[in-house]
C-alpha positions as CSV (number, residue, x, y, z in Angstrom):
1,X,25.6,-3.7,-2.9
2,X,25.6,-7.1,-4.7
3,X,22.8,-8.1,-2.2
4,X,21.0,-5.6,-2.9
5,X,20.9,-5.8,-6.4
6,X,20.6,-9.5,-6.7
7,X,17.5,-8.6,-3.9
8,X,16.1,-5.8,-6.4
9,X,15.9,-8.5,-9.6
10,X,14.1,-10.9,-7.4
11,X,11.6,-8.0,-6.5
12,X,11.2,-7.4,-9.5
13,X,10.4,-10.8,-11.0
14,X,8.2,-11.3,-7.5
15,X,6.1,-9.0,-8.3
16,X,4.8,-9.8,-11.7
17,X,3.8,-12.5,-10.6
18,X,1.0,-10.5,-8.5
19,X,-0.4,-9.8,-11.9
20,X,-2.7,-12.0,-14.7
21,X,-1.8,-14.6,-15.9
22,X,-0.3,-16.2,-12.7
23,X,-1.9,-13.5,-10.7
24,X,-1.0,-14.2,-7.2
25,X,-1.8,-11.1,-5.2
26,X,0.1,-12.0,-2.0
27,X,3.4,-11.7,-3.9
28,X,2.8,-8.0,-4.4
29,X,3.5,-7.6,-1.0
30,X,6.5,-9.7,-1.3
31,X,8.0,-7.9,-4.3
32,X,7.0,-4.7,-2.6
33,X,9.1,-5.6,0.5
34,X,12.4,-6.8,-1.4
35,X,12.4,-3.3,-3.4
36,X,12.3,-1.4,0.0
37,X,14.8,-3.8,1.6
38,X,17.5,-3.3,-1.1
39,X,17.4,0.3,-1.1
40,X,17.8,1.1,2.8
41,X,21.1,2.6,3.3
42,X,22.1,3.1,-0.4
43,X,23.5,6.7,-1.5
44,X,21.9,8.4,-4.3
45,X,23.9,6.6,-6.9
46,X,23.4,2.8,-5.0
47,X,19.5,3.6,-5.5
48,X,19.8,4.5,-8.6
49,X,21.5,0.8,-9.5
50,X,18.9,-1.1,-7.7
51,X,15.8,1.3,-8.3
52,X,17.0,0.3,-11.9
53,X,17.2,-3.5,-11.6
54,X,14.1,-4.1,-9.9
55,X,11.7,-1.6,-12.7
56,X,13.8,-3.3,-15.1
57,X,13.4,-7.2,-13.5
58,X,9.7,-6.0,-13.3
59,X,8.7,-4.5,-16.8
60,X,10.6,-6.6,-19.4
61,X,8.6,-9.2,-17.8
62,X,5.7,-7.8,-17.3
63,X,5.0,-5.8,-20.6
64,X,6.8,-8.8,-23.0
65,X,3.5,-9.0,-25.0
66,X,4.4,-5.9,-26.9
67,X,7.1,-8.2,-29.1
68,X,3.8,-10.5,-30.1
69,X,3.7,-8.3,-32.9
70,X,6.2,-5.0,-32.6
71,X,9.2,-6.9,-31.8
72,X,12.3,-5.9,-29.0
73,X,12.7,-2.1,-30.3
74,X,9.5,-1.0,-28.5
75,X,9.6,-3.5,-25.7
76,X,13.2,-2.3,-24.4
77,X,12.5,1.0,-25.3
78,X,9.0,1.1,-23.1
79,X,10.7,-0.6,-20.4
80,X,13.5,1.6,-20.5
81,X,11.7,4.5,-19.8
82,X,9.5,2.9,-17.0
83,X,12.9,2.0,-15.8
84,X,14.9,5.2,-15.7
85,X,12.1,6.9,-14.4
86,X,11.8,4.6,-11.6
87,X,15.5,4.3,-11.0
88,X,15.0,8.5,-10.3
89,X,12.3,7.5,-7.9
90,X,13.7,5.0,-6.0
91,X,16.6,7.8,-4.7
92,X,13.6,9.7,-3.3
93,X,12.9,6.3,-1.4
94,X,16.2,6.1,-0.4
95,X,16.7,9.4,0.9
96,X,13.9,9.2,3.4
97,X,15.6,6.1,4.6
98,X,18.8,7.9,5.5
99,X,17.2,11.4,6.6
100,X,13.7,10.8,8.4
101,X,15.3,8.9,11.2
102,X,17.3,11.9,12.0
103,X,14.1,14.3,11.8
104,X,11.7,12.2,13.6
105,X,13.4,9.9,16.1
106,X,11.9,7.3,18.3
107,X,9.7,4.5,18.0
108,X,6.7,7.0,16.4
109,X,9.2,7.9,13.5
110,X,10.6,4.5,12.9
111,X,7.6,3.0,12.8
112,X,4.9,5.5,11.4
113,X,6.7,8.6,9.5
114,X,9.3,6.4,8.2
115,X,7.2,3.9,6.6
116,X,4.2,6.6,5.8
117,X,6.6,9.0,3.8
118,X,8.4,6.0,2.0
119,X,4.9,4.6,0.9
120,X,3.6,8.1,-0.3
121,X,6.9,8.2,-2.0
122,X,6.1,5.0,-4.1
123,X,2.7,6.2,-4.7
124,X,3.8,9.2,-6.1
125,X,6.5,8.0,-8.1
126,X,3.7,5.6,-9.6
127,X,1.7,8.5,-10.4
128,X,4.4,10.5,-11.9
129,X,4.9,7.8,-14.4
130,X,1.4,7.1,-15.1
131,X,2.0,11.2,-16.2
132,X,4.5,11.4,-18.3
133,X,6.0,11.4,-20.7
134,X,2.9,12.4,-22.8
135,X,0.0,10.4,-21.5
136,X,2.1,8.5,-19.3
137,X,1.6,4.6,-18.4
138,X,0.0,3.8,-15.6
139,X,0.3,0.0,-16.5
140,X,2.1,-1.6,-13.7
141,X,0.3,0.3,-10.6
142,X,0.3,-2.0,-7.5
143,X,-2.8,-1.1,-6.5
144,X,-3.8,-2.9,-9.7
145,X,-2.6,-6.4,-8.8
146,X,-5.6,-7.1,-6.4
147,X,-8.2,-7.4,-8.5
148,X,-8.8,-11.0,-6.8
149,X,-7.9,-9.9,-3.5
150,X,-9.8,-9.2,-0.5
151,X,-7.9,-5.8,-0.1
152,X,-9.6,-4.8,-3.3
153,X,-12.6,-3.3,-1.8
154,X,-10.6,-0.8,-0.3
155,X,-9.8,1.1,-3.3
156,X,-13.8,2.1,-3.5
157,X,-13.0,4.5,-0.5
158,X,-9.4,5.7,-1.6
159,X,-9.1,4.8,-4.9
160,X,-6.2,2.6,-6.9
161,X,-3.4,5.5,-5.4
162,X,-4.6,5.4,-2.2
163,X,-5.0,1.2,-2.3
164,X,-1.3,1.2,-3.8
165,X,-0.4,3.6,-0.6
166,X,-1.6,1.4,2.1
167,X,0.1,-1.6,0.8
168,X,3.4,-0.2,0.6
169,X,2.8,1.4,4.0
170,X,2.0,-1.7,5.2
171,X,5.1,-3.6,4.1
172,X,7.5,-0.4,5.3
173,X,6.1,-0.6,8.5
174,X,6.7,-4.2,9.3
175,X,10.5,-3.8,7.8
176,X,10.8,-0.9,10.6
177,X,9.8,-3.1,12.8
178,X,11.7,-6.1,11.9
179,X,15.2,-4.1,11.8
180,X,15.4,-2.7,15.1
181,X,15.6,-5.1,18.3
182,X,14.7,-2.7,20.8
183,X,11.3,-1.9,19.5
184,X,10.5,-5.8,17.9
185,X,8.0,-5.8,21.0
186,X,4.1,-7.2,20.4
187,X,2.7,-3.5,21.0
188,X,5.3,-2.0,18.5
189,X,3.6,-3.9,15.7
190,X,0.3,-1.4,16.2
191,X,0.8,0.5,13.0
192,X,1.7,-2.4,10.6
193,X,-1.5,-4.4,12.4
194,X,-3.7,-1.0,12.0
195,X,-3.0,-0.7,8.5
196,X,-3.6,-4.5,7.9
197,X,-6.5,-4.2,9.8
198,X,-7.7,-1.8,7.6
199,X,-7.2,-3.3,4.5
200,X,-8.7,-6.1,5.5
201,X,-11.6,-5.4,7.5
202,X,-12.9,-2.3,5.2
203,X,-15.4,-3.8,3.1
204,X,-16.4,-1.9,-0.6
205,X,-18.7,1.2,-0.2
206,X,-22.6,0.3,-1.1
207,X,-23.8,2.1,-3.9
208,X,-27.7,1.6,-4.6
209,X,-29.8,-0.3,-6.3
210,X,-31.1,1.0,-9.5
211,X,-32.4,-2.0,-11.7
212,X,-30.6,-3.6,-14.7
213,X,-29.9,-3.4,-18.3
214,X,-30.5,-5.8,-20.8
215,X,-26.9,-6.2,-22.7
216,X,-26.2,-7.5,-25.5
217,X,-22.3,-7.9,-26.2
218,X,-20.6,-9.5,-29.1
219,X,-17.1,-10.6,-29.5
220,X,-16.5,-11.3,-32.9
221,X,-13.2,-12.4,-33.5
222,X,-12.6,-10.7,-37.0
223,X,-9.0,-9.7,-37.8
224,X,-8.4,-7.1,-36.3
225,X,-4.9,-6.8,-35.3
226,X,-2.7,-4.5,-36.6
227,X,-1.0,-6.9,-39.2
228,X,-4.2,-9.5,-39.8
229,X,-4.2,-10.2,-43.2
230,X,-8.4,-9.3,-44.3
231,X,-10.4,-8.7,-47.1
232,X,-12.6,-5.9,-47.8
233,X,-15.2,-5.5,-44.3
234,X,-14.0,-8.6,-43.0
235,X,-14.3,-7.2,-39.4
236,X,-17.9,-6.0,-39.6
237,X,-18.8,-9.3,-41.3
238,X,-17.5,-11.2,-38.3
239,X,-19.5,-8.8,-36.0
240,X,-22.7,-9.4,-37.5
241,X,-22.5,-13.3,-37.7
242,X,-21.5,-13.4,-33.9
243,X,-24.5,-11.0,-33.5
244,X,-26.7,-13.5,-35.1
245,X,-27.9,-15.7,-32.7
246,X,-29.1,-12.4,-30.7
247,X,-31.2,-11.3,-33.5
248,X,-34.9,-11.5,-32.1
249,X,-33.9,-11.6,-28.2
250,X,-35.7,-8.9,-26.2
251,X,-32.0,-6.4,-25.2
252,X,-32.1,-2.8,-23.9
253,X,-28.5,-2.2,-26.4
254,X,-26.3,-4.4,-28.2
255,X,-22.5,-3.5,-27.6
256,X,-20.0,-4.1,-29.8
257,X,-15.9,-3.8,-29.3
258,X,-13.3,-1.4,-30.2
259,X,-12.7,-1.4,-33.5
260,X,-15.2,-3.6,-34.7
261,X,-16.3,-1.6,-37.8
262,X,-13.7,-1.5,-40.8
263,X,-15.3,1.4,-41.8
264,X,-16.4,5.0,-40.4
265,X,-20.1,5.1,-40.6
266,X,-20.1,9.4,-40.5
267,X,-18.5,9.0,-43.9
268,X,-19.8,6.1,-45.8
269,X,-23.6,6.0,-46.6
270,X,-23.1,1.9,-46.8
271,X,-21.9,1.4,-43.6
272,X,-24.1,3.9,-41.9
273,X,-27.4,1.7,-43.3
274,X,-25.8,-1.6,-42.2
275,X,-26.1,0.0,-38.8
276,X,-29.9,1.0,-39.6
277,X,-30.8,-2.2,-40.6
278,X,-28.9,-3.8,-37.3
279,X,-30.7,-1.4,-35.0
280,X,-33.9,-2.2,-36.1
281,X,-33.4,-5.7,-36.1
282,X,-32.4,-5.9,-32.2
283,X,-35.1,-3.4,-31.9
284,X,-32.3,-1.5,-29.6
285,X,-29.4,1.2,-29.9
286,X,-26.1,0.1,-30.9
287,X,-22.0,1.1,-29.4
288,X,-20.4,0.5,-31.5
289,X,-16.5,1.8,-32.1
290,X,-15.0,2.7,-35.4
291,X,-12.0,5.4,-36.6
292,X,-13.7,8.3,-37.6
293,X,-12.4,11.8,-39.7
294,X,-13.6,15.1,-38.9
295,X,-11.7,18.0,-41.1
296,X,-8.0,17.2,-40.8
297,X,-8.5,15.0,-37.5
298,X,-9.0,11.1,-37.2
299,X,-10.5,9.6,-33.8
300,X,-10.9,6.5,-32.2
301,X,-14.6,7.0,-31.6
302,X,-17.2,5.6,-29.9
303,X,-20.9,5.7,-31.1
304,X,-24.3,5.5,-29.7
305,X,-26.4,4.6,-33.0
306,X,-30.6,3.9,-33.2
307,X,-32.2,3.2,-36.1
308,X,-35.1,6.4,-37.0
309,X,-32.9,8.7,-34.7
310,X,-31.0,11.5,-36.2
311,X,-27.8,9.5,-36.0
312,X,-24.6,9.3,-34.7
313,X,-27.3,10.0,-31.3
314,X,-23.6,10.3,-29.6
315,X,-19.8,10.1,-29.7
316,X,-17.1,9.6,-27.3
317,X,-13.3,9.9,-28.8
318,X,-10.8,8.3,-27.2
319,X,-9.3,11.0,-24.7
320,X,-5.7,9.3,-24.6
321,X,-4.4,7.9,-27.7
322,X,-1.6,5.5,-27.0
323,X,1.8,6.9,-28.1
324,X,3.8,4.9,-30.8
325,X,0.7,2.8,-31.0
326,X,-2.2,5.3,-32.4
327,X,-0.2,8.0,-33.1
328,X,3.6,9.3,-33.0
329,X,4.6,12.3,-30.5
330,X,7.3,14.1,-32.2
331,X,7.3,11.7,-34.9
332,X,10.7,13.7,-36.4
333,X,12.5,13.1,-33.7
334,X,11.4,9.3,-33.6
335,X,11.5,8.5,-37.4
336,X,15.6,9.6,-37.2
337,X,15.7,6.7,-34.7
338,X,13.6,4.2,-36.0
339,X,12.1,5.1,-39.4
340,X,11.1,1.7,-40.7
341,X,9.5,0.9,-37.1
342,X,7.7,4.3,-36.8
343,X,6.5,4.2,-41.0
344,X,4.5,1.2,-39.8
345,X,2.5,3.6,-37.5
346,X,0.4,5.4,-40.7
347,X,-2.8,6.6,-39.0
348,X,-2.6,9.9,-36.2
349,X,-5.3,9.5,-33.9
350,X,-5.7,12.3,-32.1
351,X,-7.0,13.0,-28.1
352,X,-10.9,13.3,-27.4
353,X,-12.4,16.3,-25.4
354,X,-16.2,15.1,-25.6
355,X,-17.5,13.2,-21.9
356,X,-16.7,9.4,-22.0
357,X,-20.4,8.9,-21.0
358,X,-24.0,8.0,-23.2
359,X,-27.0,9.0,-22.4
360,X,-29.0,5.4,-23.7
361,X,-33.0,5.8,-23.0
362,X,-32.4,7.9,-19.9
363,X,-29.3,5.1,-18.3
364,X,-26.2,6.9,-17.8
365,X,-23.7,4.7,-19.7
366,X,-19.9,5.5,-18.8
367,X,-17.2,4.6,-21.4
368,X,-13.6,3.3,-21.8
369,X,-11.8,2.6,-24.9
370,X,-8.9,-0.4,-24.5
371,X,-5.9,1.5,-22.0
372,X,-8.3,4.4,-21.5
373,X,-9.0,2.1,-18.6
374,X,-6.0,2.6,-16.7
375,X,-6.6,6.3,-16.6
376,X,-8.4,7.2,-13.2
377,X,-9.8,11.2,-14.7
378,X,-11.6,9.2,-17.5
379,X,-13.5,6.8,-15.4
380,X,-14.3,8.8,-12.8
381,X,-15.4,11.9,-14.7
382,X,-18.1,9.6,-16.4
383,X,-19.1,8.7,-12.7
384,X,-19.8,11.7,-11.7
385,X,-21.6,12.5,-15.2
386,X,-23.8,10.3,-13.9
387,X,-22.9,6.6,-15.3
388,X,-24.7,3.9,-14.0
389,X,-23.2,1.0,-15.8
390,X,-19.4,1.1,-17.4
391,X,-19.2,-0.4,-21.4
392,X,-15.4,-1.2,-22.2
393,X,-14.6,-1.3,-25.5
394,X,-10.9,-3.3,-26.8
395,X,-9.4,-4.8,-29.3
396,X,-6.9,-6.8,-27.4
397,X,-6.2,-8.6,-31.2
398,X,-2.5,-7.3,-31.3
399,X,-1.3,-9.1,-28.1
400,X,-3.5,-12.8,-28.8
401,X,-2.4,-15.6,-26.6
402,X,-0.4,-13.1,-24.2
403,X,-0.9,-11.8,-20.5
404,X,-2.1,-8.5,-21.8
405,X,-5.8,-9.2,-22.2
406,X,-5.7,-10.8,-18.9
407,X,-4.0,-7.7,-17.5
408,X,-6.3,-5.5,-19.3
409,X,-9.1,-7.2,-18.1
410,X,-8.2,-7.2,-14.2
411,X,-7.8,-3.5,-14.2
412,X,-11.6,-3.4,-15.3
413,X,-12.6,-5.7,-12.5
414,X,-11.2,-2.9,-10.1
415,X,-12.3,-0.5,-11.9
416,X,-15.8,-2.1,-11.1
417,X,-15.2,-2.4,-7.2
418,X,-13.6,1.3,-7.6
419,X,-16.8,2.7,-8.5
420,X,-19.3,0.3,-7.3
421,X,-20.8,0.0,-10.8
422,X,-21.4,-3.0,-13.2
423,X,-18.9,-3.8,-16.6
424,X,-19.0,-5.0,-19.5
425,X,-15.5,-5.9,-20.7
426,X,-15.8,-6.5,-24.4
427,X,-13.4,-7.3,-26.8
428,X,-12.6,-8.1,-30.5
429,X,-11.3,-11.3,-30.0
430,X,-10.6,-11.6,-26.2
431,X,-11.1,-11.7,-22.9
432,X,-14.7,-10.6,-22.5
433,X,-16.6,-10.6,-19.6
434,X,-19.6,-8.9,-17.2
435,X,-18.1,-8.0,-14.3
436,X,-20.3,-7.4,-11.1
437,X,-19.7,-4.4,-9.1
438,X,-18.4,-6.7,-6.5
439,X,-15.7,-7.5,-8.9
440,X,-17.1,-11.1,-9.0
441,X,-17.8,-12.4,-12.9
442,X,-21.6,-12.7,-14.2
443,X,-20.8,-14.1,-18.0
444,X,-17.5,-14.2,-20.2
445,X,-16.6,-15.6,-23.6
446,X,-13.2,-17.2,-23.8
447,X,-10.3,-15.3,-26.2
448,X,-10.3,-16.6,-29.7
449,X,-13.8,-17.4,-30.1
450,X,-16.6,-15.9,-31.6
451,X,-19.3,-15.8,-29.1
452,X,-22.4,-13.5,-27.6
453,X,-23.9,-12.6,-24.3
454,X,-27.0,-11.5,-23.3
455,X,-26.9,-10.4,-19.8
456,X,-29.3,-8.7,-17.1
457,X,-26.6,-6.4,-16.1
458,X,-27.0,-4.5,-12.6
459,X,-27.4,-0.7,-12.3
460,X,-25.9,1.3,-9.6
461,X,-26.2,4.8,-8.3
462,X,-24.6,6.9,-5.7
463,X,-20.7,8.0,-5.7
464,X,-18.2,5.9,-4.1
465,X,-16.1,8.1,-1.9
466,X,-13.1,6.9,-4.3
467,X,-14.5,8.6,-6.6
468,X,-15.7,11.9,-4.6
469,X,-11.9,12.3,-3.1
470,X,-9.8,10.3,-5.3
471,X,-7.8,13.3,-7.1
472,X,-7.5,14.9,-3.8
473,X,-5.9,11.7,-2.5
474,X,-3.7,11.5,-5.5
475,X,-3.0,15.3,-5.2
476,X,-1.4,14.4,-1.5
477,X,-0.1,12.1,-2.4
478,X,1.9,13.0,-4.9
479,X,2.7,16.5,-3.9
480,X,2.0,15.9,0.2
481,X,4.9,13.1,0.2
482,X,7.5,15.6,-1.8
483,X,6.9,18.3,-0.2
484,X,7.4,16.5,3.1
485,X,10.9,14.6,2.1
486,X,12.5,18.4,1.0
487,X,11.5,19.5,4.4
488,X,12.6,16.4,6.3
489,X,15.7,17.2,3.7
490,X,16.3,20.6,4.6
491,X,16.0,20.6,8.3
492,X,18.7,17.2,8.6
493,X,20.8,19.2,6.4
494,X,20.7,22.1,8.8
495,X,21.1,20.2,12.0
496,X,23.3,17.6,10.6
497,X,26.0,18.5,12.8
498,X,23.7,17.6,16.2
499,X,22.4,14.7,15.6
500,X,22.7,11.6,14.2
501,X,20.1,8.2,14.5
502,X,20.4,5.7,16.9
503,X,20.7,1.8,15.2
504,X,17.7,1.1,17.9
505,X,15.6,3.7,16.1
506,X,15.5,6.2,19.7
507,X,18.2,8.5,18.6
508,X,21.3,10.0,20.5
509,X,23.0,13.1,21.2
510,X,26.3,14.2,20.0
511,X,29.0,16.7,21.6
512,X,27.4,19.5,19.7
513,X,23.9,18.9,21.4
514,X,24.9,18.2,25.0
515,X,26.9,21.7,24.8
């Protein structure tokens, strides 16, 4: 058990380092492999202890850019959900090491059910957290670590749940086949060789060709974090003198970054003609992102904007608000716990229904705002709506000079290969980049600089078939790989008393059988 534990922290710690900033993909693998080694023969309560270090080792590392500005209470308290949940998950894992070798014996269930139920376990233990509670927090998906990875372009036919699934199905099988002597032959490596094959030889699903966009994207570098001391439109003045040097250059719309209007332009006449005036000056419509009320409710909202149009044109809210960030879910509850930490949180933003898509001069435009991107429904729904380029829209200014822009910024780039489609990443004070629908980068701006691009940004139609079967993947997944352990659960409970595995993975009869 001390092994395993010790093995379980390392994991852990292994594989952040898969992620930005070190961002060394191969160790996701790595990390992958020491989680699924420490948990092979653990009871329920064992799995529990080393499901628990390695989500711990892995997410007070990973997410430690929430102290830049909130401090340890939220930091341990994120982390320690992530980790019980995952602790509850990893008995799943180890369950179907102690009972699928009973159901399906032999060198087919050691080395392909075995390893293909424990992978769809993981998967669906990362979509369970990326769930609940509330909107979840699909932040640390493994799928997500290969933004700079050659296995990348597989998530374009099976999405970032299906990419996570063939990686951990990769790794289990070539444990399996380590572990038992008897079947550690050349043509016993098949499976873990198929699936490696496959992640390596698929390349990303062409979409077409459909021209480009003239983008204009401004990073501004206002203050705009959360405690920033500012004066009075501070962050729209930064905006329009990093939009300057654009003024006059021939653009098809000029996008600005989450949060980069102090001020909500459906309410105040001022900054509604500011907007006018900018409009007409790049001679193109504006996205711009601002807080905006309507009746009793406040949104993080997106706006398409054109100077002589009846305006807004458009608005996208933000369809998940991020809990104990934008607003507080049963604040009651939390304010008895924490009341000075959850007083600080004053505004309550609450969930978008409208499409995270714009319609800009007949170009479908799909839309994210800041950790919206993590959420598969929201990009792919504005896929399907019929977005030909993707316009991200952050303020990364609460985390500055941490791993979380960098993190932030990755997920976009597979969000690009995902879909096939073009980004533009842009942020208050950054990273911002265009990101090719190769995942390759066409322009950035360094964080914590003022800067502008102008960019011929490629166009893309056509689904990617990630996008076309991705919820049916995850529903599988998810649901498939339960579904399939009770089973596996049920019958080695009921014939418990006949059989029993073989350590060489062939199985052997007892008393009870031969009779």
């Amino acid at each position: 058990m001390w092994a395993a534990v010790l093995c379980a922290l390392l994991g852990g710690a292994v594989l952040d380092l898969a992620f930005p900033d070190v961002g060394w993909w191969p160790l996701a693998f790595v990390g992958v492999g020491l989680s699924l080694v420490s948990l092979i023969g653990r009871s329920a309560w064992g799995a529990v202890l080393v499901g628990a270090a390695f989500a711990a080792s892995f997410y007070l590392i990973h997410i430690v850019w929430i102290t830049r500005y909130l401090g340890l209470v939220p930091w341990f308290a994120l982390s320690g959900v992530e980790t019980v949940l995952s602790a509850a998950g990893a008995v799943l894992i180890a369950l179907a090491y102690r009972w699928m070798p009973r159901f399906a014996r032999g060198a087919a269930g050691r080395l392909v059910a075995l390893p293909a139920l424990v992978a769809g376990l993981w998967t669906a233990r990362e979509l369970f957290l990326g769930s609940w509670p509330y909107t979840g927090f699909p932040w640390g998906r493994i799928g997500m670590s290969q933004a700079e990875s050659p296995f990348g372009d597989v998530a374009s036919w099976v999405g970032v749940s299906g990419l996570t699934f063939l990686m951990v199905l990769f790794v289990a099988a070539v444990i399996e086949w380590a572990r038992f002597g008897r079947l550690r032959e050349v043509r016993t490596a098949g499976p873990a060789v198929a699936v490696l094959a496959a992640l390596v030889a698929l390349p990303a699903f062409p979409t077409a060709d459909a021209g480009t966009l003239t983008v204009g994207a401004v990073q501004g570098n206002g203050p705009t974090g959360y405690f920033d001391e500012r004066e009075p439109w501070a962050v729209l003045d930064a905006q329009m003198a990093a939009t300057e040097p654009l003024i006059g250059e021939d653009m098809d719309v000029l996008l600005w970054p989450e949060g980069g209007i102090d001020g909500d332009p459906l309410a105040n006449a001022s900054v509604a003609r500011v907007l006018d005036r900018l409009s007409a000056a790049v001679d193109a419509p504006l996205i711009v992102n601002a807080a905006t009320t309507r009746g009793d409710d406040t949104f993080n909202t997106s706006i398409l904007w054109e100077d002589g149009a009846e305006n807004p044109v458009a608005l996208h809210d933000k369809a998940n608000p991020v809990p104990m960030g934008e607003y507080v879910p049963d604040r009651w509850f939390y304010e008895a716990i924490a009341p000075d930490l959850i007083g600080l949180i004053q505004r309550e933003y609450t969930p978008g229904t409208n499409p995270a898509f714009f319609d800009v001069h007949g170009i479908g435009v799909g839309l994210a705002i800041c950790f919206d991107v993590i959420y598969d429904d929201v990009i792919w729904d504005s896929a399907r709506d019929g977005a030909q380029v993707y316009m991200f829209q952050t303020n990364n200014a609460d985390f500055r000079d941490t791993d979380e822009n960098l993190q932030q910024l990755a997920f976009a780039r597979m969000r690009a290969i995902e879909t096939g489609r073009a980004v533009v990443n842009i942020s208050t004070v950054g990273t911002s980049q265009v990101i090719a629908p190769d995942g390759s980068t066409i322009e950035g701006l360094p964080a914590g600089e003022a800067g502008a691009m102008l960019t011929d940004v490629p166009l893309r139609t056509g689904l990617t078939p990630a996008v076309i079967i991705g919820p049916a993947v995850q529903l599988v997944l998810l649901w498939g790989s339960v579904l399939a352990l009770a089973v596996v659960g049920v019958w080695t409970r009921r014939y418990r008393n006949t059989t029993m595995p073989d350590p060489e993975g062939s199985g052997i009869e007892e008393e009870g059988l031969r009779r």
